[in-house]
N, C-alpha and C positions, 0 to 999 in steps of 0.2 A: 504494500500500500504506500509508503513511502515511496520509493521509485516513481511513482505514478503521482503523486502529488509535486517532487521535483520536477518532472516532464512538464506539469501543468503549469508550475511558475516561471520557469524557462520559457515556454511557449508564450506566456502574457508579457515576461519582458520584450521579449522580441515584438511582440502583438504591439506593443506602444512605441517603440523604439518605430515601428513601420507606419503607426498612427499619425506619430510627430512629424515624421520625415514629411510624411504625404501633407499634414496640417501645412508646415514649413512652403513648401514648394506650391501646395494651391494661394497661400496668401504673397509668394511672390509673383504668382500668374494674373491673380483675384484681388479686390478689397477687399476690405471685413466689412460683416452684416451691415445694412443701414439700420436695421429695426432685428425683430424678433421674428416676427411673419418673413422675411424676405430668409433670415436664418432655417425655417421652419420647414420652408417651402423647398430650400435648398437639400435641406436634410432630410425628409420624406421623397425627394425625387432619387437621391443616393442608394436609400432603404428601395423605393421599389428595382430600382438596377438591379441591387442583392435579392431579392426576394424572386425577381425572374428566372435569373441565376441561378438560385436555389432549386426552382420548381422543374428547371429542366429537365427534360428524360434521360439525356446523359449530362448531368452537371459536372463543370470541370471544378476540381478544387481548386487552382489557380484563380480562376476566373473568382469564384466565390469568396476565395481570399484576398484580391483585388477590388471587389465592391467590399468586402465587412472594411478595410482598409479606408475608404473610402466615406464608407458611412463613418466612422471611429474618425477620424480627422473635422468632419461634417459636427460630428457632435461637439469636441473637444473644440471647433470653432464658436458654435454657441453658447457652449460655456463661457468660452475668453470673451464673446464679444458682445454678450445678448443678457449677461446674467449680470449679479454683483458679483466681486471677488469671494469667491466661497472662504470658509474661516478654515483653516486647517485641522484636527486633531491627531493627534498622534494614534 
């Protein structure tokens, strides 16, 4: 059981490590949100790409790990941009 929980933490660093990157590189292509709704809009357009994706009869996992990347950037953008600074806890 262990092993397998390492595998999963591993996996999530990476998983953000790809979120960021992607976050990084759309806000030098993109502006950030004007509002919430334009955040919203943006971010439900992401989730249905993934969600297509998903549903496929042969889904690729690349591809599907390409939109959740995508959506995860999308989100981590309306956090930064749409929300208040969240308070940290440890």
């Amino acid at each position: 059981m262990g092993h397998e929980a390492n595998y999963k933490v591993d996996g999530a660093k990476t998983g953000i490590r790809l979120i960021e990157n992607e976050y990084r590189r759309a806000r030098d292509k993109f502006p950030p949100f004007n509002s919430a709704h334009e955040g919203l809009a943006v971010l439900w357009e992401e989730f249905e790409e993934l969600k297509a994706e998903v549903f496929k009869k042969d889904a690729s996992k690349m591809a599907m790990l390409s939109e959740a990347i995508q959506v995860g950037a999308m989100a981590l953008a309306f956090i930064a941009e749409c929300c208040e600074e969240p308070a940290l806890e440890d």
